[in-house]
PAKEZA-316291 format. One record per residue (C-alpha): residue in three letters; chain; x, z, y. Coordinates in nm, 4 decimals. Example, Ala and Ser with C-alpha at 12.3 -4.5 7.8 and 13.67 -1.06 7.14 Angstrom:
@rest:ALA; kette:A; X:1.2300; Z:0.7800; Y:-0.4500 .
@rest:SER; kette:A; X:1.3670; Z:0.7140; Y:-0.1060 .
***
This chain:
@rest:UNK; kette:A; X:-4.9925; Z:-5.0815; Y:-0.1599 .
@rest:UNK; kette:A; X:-4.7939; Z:-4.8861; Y:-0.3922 .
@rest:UNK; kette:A; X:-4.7837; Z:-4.5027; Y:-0.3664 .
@rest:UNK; kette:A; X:-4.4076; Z:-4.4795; Y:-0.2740 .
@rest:UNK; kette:A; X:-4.4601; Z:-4.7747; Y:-0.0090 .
@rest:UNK; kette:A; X:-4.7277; Z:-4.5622; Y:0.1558 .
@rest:UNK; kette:A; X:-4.5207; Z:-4.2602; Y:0.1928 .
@rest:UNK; kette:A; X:-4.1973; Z:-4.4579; Y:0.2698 .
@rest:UNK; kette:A; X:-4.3824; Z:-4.6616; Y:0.5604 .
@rest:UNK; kette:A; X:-4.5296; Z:-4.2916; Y:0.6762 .
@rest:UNK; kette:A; X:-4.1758; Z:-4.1527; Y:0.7621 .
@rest:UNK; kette:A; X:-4.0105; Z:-4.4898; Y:0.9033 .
@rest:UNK; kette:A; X:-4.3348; Z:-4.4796; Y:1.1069 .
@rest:UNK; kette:A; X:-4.2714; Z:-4.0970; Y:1.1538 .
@rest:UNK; kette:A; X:-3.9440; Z:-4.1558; Y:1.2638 .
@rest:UNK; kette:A; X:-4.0500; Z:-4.4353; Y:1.4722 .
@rest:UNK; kette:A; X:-4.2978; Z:-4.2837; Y:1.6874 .
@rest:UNK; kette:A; X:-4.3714; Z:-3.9265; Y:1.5614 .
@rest:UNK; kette:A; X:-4.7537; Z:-4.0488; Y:1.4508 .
@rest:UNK; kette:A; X:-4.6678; Z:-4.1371; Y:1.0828 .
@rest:UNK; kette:A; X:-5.0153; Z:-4.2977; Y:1.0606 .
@rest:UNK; kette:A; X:-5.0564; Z:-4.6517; Y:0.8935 .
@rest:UNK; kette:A; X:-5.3309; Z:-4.9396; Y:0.8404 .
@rest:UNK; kette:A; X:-5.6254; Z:-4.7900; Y:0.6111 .
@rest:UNK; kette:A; X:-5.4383; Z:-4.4135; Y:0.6312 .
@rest:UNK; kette:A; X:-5.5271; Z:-4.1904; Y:0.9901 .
@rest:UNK; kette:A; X:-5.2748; Z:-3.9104; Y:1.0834 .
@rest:UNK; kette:A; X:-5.4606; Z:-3.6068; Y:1.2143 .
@rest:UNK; kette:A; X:-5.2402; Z:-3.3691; Y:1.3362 .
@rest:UNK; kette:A; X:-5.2249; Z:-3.0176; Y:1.2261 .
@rest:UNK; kette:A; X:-5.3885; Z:-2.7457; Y:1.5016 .
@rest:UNK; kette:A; X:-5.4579; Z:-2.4139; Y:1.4572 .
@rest:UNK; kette:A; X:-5.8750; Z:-2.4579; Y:1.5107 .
@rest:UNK; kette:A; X:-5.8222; Z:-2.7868; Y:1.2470 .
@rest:UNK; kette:A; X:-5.5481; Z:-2.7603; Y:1.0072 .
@rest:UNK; kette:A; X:-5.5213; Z:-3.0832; Y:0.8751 .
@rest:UNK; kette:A; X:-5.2891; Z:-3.2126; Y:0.5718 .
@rest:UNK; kette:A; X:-5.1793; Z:-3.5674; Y:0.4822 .
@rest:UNK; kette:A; X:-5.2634; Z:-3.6237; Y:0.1011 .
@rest:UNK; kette:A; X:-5.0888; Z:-3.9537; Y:-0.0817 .
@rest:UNK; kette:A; X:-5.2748; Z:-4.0049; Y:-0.3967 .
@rest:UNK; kette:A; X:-5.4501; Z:-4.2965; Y:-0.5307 .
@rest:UNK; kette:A; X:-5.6886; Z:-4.2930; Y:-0.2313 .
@rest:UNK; kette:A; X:-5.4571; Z:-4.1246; Y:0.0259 .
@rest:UNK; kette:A; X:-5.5821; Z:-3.9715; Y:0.3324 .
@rest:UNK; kette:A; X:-5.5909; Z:-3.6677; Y:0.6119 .
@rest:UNK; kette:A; X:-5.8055; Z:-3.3559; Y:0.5070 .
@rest:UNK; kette:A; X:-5.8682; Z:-3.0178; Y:0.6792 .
@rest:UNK; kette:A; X:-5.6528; Z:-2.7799; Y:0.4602 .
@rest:UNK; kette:A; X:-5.8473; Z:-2.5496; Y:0.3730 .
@rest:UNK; kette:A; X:-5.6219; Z:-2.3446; Y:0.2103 .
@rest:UNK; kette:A; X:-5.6451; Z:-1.9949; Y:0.4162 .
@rest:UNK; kette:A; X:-5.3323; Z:-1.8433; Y:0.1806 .
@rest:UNK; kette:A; X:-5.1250; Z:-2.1215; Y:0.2350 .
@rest:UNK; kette:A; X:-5.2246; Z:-2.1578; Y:0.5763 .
@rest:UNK; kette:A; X:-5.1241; Z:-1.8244; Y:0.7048 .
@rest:UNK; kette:A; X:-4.7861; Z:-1.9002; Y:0.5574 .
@rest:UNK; kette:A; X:-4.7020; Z:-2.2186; Y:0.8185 .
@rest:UNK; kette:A; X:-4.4991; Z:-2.1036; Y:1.1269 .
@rest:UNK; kette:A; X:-4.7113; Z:-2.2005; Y:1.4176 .
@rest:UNK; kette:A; X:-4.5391; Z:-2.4772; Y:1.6643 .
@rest:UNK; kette:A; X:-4.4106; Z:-2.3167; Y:1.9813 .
@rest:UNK; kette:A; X:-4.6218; Z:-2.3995; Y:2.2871 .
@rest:UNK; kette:A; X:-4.9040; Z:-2.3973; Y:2.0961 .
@rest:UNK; kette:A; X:-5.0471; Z:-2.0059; Y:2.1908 .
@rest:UNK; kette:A; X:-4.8951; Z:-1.7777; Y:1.9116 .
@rest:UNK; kette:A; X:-4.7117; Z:-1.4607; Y:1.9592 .
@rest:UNK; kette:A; X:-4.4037; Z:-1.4336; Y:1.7603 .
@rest:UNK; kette:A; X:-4.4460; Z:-1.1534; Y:1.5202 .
@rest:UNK; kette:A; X:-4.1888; Z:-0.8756; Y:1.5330 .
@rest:UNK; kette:A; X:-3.9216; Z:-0.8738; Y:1.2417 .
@rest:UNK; kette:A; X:-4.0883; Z:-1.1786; Y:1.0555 .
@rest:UNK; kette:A; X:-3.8308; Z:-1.4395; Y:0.9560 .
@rest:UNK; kette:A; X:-3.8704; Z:-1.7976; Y:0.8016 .
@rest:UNK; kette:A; X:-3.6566; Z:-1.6433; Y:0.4963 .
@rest:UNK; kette:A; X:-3.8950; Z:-1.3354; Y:0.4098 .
@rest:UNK; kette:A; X:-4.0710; Z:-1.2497; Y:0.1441 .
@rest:UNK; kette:A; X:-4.4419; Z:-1.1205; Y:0.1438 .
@rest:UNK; kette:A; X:-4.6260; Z:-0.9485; Y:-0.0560 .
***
């Protein structure tokens, strides 16, 4: 399957159900104890994301035990 099939048939499947996971390519979905990423690539596949930087930068879904900080917008810079 091409590369733009597999990403097309993620979101429809996305859309579909909210699991965008497909023969041959497992969804895991991103938690704050496994931070997972979906990769399309030649071989495409779910990896933790490892990225602690990048991580920190992610708002973290309500209901899922994080306490809003104070005066910290999605628009902000950091530095």
């Amino acid at each position: 399957m091409a590369l733009q099939d597999k990403v097309a048939q993620a979101w429809v499947n996305f859309a579909r159900t909210g699991n965008p996971s497909q023969p041959g390519l497992e969804w895991k979905p991103f938690t704050k104890e496994s931070p997972q990423a979906m990769v399309f690539d030649t071989v495409s596949q779910s990896i933790p994301l490892a990225d602690d930087a990048l991580v920190a930068l992610l708002p973290v879904p309500a209901g899922r035990g994080a306490t809003p900080t104070a005066g910290r917008s999605s628009g902000s810079a950091r530095g």
